[in-house]
KEVEX-408899 format. One line per field, with one value per residue (C-alpha): residue number from 1; x, y, z; residue in three letters. Coordinates in nm, 3 decimals, always signed. Layout:
BEGIN
i (NUM | ...);
X (X | ...);
Y (Y | ...);
Z (Z | ...);
aa (ALA | ...);
This chain:
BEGIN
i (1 | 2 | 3 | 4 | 5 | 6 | 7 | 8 | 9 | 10 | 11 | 12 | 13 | 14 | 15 | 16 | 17 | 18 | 19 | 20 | 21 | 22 | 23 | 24 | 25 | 26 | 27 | 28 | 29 | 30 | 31 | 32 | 33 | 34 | 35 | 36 | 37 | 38 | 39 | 40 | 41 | 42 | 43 | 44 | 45 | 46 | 47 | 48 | 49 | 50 | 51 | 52 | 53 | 54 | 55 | 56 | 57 | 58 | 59 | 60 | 61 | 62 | 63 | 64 | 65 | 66 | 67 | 68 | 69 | 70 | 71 | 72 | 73 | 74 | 75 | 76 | 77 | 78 | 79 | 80 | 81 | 82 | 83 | 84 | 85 | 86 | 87 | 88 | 89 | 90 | 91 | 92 | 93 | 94 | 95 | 96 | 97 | 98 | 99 | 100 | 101 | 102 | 103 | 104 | 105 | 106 | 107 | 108 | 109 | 110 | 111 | 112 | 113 | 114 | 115 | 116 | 117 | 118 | 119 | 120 | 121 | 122 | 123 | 124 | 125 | 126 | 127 | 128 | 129 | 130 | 131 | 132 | 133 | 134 | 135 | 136 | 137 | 138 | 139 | 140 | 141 | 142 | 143 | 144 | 145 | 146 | 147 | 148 | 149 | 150 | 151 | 152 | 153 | 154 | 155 | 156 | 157 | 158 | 159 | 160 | 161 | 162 | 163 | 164 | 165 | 166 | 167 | 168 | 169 | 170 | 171 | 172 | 173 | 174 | 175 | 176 | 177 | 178 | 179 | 180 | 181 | 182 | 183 | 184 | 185 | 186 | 187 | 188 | 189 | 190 | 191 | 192 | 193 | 194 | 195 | 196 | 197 | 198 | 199 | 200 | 201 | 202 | 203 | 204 | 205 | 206 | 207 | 208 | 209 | 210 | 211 | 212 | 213 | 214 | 215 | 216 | 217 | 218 | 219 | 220 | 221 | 222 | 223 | 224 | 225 | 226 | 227 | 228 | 229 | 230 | 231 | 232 | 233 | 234 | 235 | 236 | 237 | 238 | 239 | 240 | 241 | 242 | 243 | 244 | 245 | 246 | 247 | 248 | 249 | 250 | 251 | 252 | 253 | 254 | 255 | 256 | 257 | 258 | 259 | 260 | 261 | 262 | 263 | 264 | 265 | 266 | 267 | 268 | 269 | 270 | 271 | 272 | 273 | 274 | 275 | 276 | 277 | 278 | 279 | 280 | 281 | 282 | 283 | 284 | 285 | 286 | 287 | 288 | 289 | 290 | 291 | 292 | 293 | 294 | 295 | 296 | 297 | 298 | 299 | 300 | 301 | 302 | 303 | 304 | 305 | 306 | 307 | 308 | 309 | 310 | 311 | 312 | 313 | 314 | 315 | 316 | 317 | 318 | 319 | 320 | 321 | 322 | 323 | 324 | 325 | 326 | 327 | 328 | 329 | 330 | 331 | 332 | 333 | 334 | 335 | 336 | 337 | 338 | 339 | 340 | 341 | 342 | 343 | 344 | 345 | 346 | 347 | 348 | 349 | 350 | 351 | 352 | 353 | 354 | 355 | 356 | 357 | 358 | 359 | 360 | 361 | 362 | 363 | 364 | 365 | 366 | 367 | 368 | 369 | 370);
X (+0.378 | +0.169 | -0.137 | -0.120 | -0.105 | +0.297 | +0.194 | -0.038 | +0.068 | -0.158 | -0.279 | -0.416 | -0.451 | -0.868 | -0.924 | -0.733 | -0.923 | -0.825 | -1.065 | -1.059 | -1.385 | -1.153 | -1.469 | -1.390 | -0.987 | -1.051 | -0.773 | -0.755 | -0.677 | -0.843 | -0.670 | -0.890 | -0.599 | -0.703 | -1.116 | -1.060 | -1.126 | -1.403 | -1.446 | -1.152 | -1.077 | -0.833 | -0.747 | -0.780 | -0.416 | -0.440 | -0.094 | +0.000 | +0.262 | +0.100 | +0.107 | -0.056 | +0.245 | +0.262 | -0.142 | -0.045 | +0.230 | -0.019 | -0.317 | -0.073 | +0.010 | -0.302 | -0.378 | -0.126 | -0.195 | -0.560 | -0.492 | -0.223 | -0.456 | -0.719 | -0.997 | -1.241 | -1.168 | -0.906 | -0.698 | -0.720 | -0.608 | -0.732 | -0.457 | -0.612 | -0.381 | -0.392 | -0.294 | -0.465 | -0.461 | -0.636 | -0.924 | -1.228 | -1.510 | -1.229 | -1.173 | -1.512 | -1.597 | -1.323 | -1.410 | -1.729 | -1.701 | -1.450 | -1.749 | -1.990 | -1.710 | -1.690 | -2.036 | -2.058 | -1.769 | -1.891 | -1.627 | -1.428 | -1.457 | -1.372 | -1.138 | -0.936 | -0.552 | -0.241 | -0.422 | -0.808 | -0.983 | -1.300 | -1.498 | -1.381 | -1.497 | -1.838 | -1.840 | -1.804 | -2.111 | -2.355 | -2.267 | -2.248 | -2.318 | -1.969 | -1.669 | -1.579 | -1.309 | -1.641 | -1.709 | -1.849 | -2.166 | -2.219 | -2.171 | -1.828 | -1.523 | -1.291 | -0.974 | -0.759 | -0.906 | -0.856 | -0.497 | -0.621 | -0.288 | -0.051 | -0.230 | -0.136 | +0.270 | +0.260 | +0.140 | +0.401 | +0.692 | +0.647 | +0.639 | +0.967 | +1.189 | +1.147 | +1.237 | +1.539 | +1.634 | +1.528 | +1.352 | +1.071 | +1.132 | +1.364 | +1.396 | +1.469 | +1.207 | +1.222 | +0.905 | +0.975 | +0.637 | +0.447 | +0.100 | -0.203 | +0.003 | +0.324 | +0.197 | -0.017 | +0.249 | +0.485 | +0.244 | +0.180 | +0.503 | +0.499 | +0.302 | +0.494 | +0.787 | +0.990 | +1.108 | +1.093 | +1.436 | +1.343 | +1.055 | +0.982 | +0.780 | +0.741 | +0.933 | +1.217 | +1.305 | +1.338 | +1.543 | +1.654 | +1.820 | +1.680 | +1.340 | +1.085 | +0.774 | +0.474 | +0.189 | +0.417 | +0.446 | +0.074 | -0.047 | +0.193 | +0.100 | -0.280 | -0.175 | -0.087 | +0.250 | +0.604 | +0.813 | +1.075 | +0.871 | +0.933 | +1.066 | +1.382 | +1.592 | +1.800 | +1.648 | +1.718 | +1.615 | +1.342 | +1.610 | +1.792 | +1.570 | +1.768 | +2.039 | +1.928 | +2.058 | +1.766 | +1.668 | +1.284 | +1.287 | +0.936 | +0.886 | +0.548 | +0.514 | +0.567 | +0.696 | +1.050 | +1.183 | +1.470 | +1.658 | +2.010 | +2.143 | +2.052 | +1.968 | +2.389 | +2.271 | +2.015 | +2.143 | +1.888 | +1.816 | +1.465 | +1.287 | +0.910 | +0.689 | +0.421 | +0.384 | +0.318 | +0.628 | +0.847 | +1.129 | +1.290 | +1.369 | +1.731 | +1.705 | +1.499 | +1.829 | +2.108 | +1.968 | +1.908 | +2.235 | +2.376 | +2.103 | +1.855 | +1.530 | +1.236 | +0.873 | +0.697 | +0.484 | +0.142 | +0.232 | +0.336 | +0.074 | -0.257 | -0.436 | -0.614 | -0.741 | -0.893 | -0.996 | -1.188 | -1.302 | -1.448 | -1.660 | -1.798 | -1.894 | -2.055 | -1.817 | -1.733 | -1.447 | -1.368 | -1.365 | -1.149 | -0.884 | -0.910 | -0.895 | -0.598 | -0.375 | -0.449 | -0.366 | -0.086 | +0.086 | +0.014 | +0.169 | +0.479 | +0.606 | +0.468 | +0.695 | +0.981 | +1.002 | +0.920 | +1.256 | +1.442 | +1.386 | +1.413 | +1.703 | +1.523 | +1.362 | +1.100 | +0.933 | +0.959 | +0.821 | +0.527 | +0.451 | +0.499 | +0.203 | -0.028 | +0.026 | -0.059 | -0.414 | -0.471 | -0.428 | -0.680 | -0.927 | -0.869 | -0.882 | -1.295 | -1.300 | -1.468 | -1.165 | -0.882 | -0.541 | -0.331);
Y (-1.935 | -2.206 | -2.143 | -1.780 | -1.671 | -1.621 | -1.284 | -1.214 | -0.832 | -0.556 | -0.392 | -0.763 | -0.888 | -0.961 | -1.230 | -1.471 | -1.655 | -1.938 | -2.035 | -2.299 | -2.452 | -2.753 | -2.752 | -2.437 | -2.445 | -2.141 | -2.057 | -1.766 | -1.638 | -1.286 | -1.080 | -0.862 | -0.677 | -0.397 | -0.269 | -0.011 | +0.285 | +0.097 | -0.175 | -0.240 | -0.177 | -0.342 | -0.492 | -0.851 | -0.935 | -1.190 | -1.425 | -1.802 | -1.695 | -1.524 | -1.683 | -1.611 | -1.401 | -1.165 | -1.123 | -0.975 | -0.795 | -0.635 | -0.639 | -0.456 | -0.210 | -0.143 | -0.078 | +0.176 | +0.357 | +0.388 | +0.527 | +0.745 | +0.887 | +0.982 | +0.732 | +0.547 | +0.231 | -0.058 | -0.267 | -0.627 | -0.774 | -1.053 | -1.313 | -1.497 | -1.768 | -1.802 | -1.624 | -1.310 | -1.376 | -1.654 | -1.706 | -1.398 | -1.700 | -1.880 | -1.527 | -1.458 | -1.785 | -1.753 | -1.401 | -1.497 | -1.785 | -1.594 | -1.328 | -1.616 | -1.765 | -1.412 | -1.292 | -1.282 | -1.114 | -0.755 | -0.584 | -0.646 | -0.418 | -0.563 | -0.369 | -0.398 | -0.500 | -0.585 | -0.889 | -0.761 | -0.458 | -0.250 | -0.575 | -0.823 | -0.556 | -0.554 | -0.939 | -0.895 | -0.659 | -0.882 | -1.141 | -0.960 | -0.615 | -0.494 | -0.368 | -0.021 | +0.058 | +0.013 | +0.075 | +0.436 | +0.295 | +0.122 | +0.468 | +0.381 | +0.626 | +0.381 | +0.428 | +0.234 | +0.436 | +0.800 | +0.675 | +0.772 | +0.620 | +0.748 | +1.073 | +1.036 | +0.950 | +1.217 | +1.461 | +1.301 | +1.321 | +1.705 | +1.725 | +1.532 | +1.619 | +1.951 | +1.831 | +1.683 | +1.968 | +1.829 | +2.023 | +1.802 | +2.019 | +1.787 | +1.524 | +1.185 | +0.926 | +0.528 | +0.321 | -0.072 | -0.197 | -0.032 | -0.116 | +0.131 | +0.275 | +0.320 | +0.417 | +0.730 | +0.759 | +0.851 | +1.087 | +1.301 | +1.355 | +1.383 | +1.711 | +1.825 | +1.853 | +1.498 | +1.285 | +0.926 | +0.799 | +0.414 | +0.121 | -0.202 | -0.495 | -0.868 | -0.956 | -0.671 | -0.304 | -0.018 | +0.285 | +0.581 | +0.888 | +1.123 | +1.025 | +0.741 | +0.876 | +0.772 | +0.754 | +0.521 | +0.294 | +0.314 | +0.207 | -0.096 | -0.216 | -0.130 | -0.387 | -0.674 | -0.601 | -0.522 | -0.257 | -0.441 | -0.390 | -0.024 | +0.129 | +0.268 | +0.293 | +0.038 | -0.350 | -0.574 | -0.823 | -0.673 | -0.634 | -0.390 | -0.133 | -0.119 | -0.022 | +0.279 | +0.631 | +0.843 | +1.160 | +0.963 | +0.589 | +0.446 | +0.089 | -0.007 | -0.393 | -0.669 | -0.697 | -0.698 | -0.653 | -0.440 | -0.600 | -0.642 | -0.804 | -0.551 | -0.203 | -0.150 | -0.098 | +0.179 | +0.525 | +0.764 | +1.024 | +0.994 | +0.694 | +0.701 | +0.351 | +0.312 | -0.048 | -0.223 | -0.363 | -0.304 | -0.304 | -0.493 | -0.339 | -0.362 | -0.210 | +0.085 | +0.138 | +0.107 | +0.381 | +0.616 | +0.571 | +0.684 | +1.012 | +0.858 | +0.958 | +0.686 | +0.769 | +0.470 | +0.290 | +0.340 | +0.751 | +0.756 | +0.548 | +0.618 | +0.774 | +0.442 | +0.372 | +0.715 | +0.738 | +0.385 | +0.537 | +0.860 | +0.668 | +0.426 | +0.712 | +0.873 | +1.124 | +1.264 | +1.199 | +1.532 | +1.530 | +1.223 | +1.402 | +1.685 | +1.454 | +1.254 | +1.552 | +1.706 | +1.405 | +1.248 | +1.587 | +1.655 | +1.316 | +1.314 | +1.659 | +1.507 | +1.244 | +1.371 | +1.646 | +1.379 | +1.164 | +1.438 | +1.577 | +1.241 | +1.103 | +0.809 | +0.636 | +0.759 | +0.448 | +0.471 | +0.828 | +0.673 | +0.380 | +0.626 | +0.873 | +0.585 | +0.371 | +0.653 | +0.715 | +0.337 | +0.311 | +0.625 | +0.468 | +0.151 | +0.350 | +0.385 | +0.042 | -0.234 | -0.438 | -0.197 | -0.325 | -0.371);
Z (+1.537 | +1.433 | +1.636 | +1.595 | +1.903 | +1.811 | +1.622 | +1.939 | +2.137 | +2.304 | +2.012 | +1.864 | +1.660 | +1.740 | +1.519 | +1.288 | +1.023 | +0.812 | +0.528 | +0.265 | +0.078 | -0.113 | -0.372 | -0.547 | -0.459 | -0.179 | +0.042 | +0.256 | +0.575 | +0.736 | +1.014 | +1.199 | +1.365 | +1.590 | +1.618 | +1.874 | +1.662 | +1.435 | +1.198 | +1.041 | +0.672 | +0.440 | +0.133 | -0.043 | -0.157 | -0.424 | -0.497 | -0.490 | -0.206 | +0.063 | +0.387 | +0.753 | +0.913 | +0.579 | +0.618 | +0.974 | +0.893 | +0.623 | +0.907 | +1.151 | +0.875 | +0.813 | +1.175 | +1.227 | +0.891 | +0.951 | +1.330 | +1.181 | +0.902 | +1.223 | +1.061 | +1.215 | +1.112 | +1.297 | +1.040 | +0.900 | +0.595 | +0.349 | +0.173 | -0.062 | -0.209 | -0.630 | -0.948 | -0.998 | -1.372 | -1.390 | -1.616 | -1.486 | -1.397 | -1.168 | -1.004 | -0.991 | -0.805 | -0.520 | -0.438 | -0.435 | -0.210 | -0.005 | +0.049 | +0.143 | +0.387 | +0.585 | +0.558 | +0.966 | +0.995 | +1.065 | +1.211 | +0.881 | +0.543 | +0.231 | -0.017 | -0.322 | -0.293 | -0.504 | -0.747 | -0.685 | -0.784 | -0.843 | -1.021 | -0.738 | -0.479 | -0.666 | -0.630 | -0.291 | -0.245 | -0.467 | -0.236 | +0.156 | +0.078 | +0.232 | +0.036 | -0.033 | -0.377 | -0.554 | -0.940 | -0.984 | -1.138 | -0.770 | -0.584 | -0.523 | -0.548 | -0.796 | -0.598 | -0.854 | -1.135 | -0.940 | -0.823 | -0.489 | -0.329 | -0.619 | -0.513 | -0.170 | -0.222 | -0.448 | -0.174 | +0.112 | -0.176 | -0.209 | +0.137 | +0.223 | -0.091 | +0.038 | +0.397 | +0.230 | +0.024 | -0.290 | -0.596 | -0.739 | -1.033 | -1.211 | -0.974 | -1.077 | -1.001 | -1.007 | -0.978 | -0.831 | -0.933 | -1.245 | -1.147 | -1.024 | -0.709 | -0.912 | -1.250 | -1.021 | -0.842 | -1.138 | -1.319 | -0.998 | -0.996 | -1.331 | -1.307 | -1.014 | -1.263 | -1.167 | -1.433 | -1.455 | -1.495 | -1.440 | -1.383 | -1.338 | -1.323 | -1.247 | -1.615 | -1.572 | -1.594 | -1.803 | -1.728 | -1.938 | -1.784 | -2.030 | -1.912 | -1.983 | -2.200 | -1.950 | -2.247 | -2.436 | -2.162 | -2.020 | -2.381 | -2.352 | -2.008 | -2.067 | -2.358 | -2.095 | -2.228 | -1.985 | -1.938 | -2.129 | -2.469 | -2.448 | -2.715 | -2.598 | -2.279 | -2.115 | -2.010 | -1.756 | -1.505 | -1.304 | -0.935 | -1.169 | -1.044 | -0.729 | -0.900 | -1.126 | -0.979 | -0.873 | -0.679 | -0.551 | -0.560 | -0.533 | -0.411 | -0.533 | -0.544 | -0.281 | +0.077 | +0.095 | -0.183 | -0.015 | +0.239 | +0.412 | +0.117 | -0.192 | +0.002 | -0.021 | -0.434 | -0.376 | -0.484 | -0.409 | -0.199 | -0.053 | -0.035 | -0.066 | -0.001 | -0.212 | -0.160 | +0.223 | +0.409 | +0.108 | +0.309 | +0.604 | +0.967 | +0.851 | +0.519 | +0.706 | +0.935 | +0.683 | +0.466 | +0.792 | +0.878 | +0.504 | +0.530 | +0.310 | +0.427 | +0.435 | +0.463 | +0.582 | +0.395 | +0.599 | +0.602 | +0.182 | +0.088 | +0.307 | +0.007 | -0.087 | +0.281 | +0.312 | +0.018 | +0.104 | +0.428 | +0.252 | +0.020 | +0.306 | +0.508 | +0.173 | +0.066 | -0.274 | -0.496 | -0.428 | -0.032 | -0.106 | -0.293 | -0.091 | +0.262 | +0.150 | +0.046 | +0.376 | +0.560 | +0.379 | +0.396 | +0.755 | +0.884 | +0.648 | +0.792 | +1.164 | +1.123 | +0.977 | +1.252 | +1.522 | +1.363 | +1.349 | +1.701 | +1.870 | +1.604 | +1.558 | +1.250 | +1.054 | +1.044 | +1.473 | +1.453 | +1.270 | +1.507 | +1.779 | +1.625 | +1.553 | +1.865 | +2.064 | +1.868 | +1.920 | +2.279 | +2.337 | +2.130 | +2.329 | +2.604 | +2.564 | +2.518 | +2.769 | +2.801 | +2.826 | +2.790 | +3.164);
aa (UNK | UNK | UNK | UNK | UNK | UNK | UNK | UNK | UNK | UNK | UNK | UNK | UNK | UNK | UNK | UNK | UNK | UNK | UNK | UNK | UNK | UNK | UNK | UNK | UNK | UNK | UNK | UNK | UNK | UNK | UNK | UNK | UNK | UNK | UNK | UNK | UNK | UNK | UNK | UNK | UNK | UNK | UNK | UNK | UNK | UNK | UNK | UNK | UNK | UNK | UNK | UNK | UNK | UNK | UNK | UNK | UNK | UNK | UNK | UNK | UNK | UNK | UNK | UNK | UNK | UNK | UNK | UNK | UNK | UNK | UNK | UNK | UNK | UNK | UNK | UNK | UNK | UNK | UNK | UNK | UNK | UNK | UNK | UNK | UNK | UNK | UNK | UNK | UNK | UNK | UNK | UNK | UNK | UNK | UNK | UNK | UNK | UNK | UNK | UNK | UNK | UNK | UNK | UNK | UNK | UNK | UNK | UNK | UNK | UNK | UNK | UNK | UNK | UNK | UNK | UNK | UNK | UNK | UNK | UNK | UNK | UNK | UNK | UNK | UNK | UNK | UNK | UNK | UNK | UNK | UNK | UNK | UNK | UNK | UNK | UNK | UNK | UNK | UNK | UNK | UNK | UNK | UNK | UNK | UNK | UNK | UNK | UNK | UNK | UNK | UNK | UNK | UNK | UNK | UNK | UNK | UNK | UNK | UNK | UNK | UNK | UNK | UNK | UNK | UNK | UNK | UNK | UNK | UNK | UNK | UNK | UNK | UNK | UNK | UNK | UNK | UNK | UNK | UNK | UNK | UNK | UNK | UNK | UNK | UNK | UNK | UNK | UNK | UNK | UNK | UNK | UNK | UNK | UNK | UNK | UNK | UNK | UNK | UNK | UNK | UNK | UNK | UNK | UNK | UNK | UNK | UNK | UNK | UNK | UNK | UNK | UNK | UNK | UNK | UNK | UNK | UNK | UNK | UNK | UNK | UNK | UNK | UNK | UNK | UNK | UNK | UNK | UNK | UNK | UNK | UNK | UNK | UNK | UNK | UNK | UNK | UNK | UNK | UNK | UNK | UNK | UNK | UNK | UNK | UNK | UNK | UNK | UNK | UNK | UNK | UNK | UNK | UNK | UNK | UNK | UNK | UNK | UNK | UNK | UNK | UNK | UNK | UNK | UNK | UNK | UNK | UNK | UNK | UNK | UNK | UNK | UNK | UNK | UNK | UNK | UNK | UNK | UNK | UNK | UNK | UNK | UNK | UNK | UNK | UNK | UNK | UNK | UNK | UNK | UNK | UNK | UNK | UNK | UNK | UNK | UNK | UNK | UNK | UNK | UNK | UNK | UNK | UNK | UNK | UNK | UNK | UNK | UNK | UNK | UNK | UNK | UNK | UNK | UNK | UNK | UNK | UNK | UNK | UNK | UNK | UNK | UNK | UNK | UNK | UNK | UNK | UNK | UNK | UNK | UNK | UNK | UNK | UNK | UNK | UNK | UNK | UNK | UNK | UNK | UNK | UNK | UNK | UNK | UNK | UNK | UNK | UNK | UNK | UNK | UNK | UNK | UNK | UNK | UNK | UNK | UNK | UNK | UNK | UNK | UNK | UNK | UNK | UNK | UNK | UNK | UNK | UNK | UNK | UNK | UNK);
């Protein structure tokens, strides 16, 4: 797949982009997946280990959940390869450049991702005027700070625990990945009367079965601080996640991080994917086969990208909220009726939804696919 035309189907991708400016250390790589419905939006994902084929996985993903969520937007993606905690002015100078690098790319809409935020999107717009996840005081609806996505899995997890016979009232939940999508996640749930049994992050996990006290542990991560310097519970190395009995479990990190080899370990009952690609094809069919049920990442977690869409079209924080519950709950029952009448995956049901809103908007287009 070296010359990218390995990832290439009918739905795209459009464009594939490698950038690198060796003077300030840049490395990147767009994917401008599918424009059919509109320019396409999605996020800048920030780590030393991204790579071109996880960039259109991502770009792909994107492209289904923004058809799936009925927006006007296609999907692409933005890798860009380095630490996200490296020193602010270092940060500051690859978004920066990164902007500068894709200023003439118009049919692509910059947005925050795992290892960039509201200030990197603000970078962005000094530079090329073009980002959306913007800082309030730039007229942008902060989607990090809302928990616009946490909002959003919140919204699909009432909707399938019910579907699965499940009480959120006292529900046991497990977050894999305590950042902004997990740590929303968990207190919408929260509120809906679940309890936090177990969580974890890149140095290891936490898990207590009488419940994990959500201010205590905000304080310590606001603090740079893990989930391991909790005051309480039982620790471990951060894969023991996989292994703590739940009711909900929440993966809200990196791709992949269930698979054929660990998903045997998961004991839970409904599976809810905050994160993009969190797990494989296989992992997907092994827990359909055992009853688990799976909402697909671009259904669960479609609060961020409408949320992103809202405030680009001008919308309120309130439409936002508002829009995402509506949606997110509207395509989680879609597709878990579609799976069940069809006895086929969720994650099928879901292509099968979105595919079909891509190829009528490709459709219009002047090229129309054979």
């Amino acid at each position: 797949m070296s010359d990218g035309f390995g990832f290439a189907d009918d739905l795209g991708p459009a464009k594939i982009i490698h950038v690198h400016e060796p003077g300030i250390d840049l490395k990147a790589v767009l994917v401008v997946d599918n424009v059919a419905s509109g320019p396409a939006i999605g996020g800048v994902r920030m780590a030393p280990d991204v790579s071109t084929e996880e960039c259109f996985r991502l770009a792909r993903a994107m492209t289904y959940k923004n058809a799936a969520a009925g927006l006007r937007h296609g999907g692409g993606k933005v890798v860009l390869y380095g630490d996200p905690r490296m020193p602010r002015p270092d940060k500051e100078r690859l978004l920066r450049g990164l902007a500068c690098a894709l200023r003439d790319i118009r049919d692509y809409i910059f947005g925050p991702d795992m290892g960039t935020d509201e200030t990197c999107m603000a970078w962005v717009r000094d530079e090329i005027g073009r980002a959306v996840g913007l800082p309030r005081e730039l007229g942008g609806i902060p989607l990090d700070q809302i928990g616009a996505t946490g909002w959003g899995v919140a919204h699909a997890g009432e909707v399938a625990a019910a579907a699965c016979g499940l009480d959120l009232a006292g529900a046991r939940v497990v977050i894999q990945g305590y950042g902004a999508v997990g740590r929303h996640s968990a207190h919408f749930l929260v509120q809906k009367g679940a309890i936090v049994v177990g969580a974890a992050d890149s140095a290891g996990a936490l898990w207590d079965p009488h419940g994990i006290d959500l201010a205590v542990l905000d304080v310590l991560k606001a603090e740079g601080r893990s989930v391991l310097d909790y005051p309480g519970g039982q620790k471990g190395a951060a894969d023991a996640v996989i292994d703590v009995e739940c009711d909900i479990w929440i993966p809200a990190a990196r791709p992949d991080v269930v698979h054929e080899d660990n998903v045997g370990r998961l004991r839970t009952r409904l599976v809810l994917q905050g994160a993009n690609i969190p797990f494989t094809r296989a992992a997907e069919e092994y827990l359909h086969r055992k009853g688990v049920l799976c909402v697909p990442d671009f259904i669960a977690n479609a609060g961020g990208v409408i949320c992103a869409a809202v405030e680009y079209a001008g919308g309120s924080q309130a439409t936002a909220l508002a829009t995402i519950a509506e949606k997110v709950r509207e395509n989680t029952r879609a597709v878990i009726e579609a799976a069940s009448a069809q006895s086929i995956l969720p994650r099928e049901a879901a292509i099968g939804l979105a595919t079909a809103r891509i190829r009528k908007a490709m459709s219009f287009g002047r090229w129309r696919p054979a």
